[in-house]
C-alpha positions in Angstrom: 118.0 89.9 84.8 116.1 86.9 83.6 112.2 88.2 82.1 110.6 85.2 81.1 109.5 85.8 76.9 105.5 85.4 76.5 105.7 82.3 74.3 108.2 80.3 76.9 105.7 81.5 79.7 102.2 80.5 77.7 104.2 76.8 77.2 105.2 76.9 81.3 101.2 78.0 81.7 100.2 74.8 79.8 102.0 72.2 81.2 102.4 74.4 85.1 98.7 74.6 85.4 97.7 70.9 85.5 97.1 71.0 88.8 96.5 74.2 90.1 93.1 76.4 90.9 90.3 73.5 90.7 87.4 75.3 92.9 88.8 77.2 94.9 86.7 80.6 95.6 88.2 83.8 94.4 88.4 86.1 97.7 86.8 89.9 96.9 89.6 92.6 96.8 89.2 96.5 98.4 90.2 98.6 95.8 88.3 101.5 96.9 91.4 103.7 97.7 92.3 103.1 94.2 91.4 106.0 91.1 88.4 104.4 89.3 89.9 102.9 85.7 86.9 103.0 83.4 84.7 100.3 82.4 86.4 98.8 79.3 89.2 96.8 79.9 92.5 98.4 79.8 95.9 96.5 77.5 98.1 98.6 80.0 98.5 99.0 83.5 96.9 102.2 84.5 98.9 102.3 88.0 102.3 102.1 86.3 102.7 105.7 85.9 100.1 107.1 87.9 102.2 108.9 90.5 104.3 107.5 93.4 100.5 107.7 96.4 98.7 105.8 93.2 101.7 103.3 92.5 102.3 102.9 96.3 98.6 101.9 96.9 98.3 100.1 94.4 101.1 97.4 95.6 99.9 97.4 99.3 95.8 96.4 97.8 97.9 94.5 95.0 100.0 92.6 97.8 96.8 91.7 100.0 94.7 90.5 96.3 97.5 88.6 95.3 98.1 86.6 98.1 94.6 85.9 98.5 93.5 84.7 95.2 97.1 83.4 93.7 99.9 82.6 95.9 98.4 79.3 96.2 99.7 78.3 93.0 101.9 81.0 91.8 103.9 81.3 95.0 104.3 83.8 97.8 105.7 86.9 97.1 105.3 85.5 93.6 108.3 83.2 93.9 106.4 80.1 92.2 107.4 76.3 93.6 106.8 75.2 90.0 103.0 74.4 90.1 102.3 77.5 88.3 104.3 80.3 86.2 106.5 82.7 87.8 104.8 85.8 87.2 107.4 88.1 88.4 109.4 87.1 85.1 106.1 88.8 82.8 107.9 91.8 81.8 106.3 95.3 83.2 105.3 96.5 79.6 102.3 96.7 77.5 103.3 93.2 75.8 103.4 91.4 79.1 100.2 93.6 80.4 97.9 92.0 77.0 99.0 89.0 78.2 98.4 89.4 82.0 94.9 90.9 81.3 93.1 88.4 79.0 94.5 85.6 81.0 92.9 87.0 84.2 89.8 87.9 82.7 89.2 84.9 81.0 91.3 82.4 83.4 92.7 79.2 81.9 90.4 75.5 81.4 92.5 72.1 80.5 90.6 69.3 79.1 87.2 71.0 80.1 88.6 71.2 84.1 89.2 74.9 85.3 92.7 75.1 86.2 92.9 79.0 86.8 89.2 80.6 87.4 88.0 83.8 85.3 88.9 86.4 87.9 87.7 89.2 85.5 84.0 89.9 86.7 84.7 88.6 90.3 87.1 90.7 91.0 87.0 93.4 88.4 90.2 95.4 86.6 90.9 97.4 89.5 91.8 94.6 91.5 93.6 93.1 88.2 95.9 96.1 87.8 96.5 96.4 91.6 97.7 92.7 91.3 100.0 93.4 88.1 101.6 96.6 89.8 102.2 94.0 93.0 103.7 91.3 90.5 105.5 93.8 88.2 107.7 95.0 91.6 109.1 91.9 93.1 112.6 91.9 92.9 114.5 89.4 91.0 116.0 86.3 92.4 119.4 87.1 94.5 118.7 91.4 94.0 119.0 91.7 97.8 122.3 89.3 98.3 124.8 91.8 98.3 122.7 94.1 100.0 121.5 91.4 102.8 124.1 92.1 105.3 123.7 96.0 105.8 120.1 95.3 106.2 120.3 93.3 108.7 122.4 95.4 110.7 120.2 98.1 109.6 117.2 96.2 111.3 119.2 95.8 114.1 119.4 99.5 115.0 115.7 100.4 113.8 115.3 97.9 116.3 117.2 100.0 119.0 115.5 103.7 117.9 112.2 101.5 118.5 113.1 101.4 121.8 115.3 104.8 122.8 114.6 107.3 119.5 117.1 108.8 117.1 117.4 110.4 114.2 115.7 109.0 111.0 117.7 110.9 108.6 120.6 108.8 108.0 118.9 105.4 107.7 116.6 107.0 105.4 118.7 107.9 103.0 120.8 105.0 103.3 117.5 103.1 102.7 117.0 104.8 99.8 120.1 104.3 98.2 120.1 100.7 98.7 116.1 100.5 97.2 117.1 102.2 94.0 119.7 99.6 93.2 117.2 96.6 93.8 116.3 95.3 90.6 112.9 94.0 89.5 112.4 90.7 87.5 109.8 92.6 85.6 111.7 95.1 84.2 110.2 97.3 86.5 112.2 100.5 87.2 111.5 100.4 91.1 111.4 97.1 93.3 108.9 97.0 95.8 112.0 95.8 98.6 112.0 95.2 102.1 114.6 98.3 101.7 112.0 100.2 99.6 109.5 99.4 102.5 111.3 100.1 105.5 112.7 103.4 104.2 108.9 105.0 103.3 108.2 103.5 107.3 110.9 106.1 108.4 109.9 109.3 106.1 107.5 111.9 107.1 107.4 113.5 110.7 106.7 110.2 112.5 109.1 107.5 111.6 108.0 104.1 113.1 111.5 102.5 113.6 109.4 98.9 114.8 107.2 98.9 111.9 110.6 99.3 109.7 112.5 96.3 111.3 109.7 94.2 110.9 109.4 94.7 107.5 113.0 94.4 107.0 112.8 91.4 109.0 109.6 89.7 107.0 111.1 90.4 103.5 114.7 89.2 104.2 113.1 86.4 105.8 111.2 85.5 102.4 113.9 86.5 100.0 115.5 83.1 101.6 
């Protein structure tokens, strides 16, 4: 697992950044659903260890912030082209969280041109730590490889119980299995998969089997 050290990523910021925000218009995040954080700014991510219906929500707002306000530079799923850092490399601790915070709060300015705007009072720290916990989870390059075949025939059937039923059970917990041995490029002890996501599709009393496939489907699709 390759975390990218602070000093290597604050050189990468430098030189990656040249060209990145300009004007572009930070896009307001929903974090209502999300346990108010105080007013001071936090050096650690409050969402980390907040319980699995905190952490959870936290990714989904985090997902939908991120890739409204930063995927433009810093890649989709935070896979960066090059233009900008790869975040996913920031490790998931409170070293990399300093970091993280005072560079969204204050954004980044290169020869007096902004190259990464001051999302701090647009957006506020809610919306920050719900895009750290989103970061912190993406798994690191070539996590799903081995695993990439059994999900796809995994999808396959979810695919056929979205049309004639089943049982969820043994999918589930193969889901599960896989999703624990994902590893995050963070650090991060759980990855935010496509297995992670298509096995809590399938828990609880009404399993959506489409839903599941899809999301195998999407985040296969993106790992490549």
């Amino acid at each position: 697992m390759k975390r990218l050290p602070l000093a290597a990523l604050g050189l990468t910021l430098a030189a990656g950044l040249a060209q990145a925000h300009g004007d572009v218009a930070p896009q307001a995040v929903d974090t209502d659903a999300l346990p108010d954080v105080g007013e001071e700014w936090l050096t650690e991510n409050p969402y980390r260890d907040a319980g699995p219906e905190v952490w959870q929500t936290a990714i989904e707002i985090g997902d939908s912030g991120y890739n409204q306000n930063c995927a433009r530079c810093h890649g989709l799923g935070g896979v960066s082209g090059g233009l900008a850092p790869d975040l996913r490399f920031l490790e998931a601790e409170e070293y990399g969280d300093e970091w993280y915070v005072e560079r969204f709060q204050t954004g980044y300015t290169q020869n007096g041109i902004t190259k990464m705007p001051a999302f701090g009072d647009l957006l506020g720290q809610k919306a920050a730590w719900a895009i750290r916990t989103y970061i912190e989870t993406r798994p690191d390059d070539g996590a799903l490889d081995d695993y990439t075949p059994r999900l796809k025939e995994i999808r396959d059937t979810l695919d056929e119980m979205a049309a004639s039923g089943g049982e969820a059970g043994p999918l589930l917990d193969e889901l599960t299995m896989i999703s624990e041995q994902i590893e995050t490029a963070s650090g991060a002890p759980i990855a935010d998969s496509p297995a992670f996501r298509a096995a809590n599709l399938i828990s609880g009393d009404e399993p959506d089997f489409k839903a599941a496939a899809e999301a195998l489907t999407i985040g296969l699709s993106a790992a490549h």
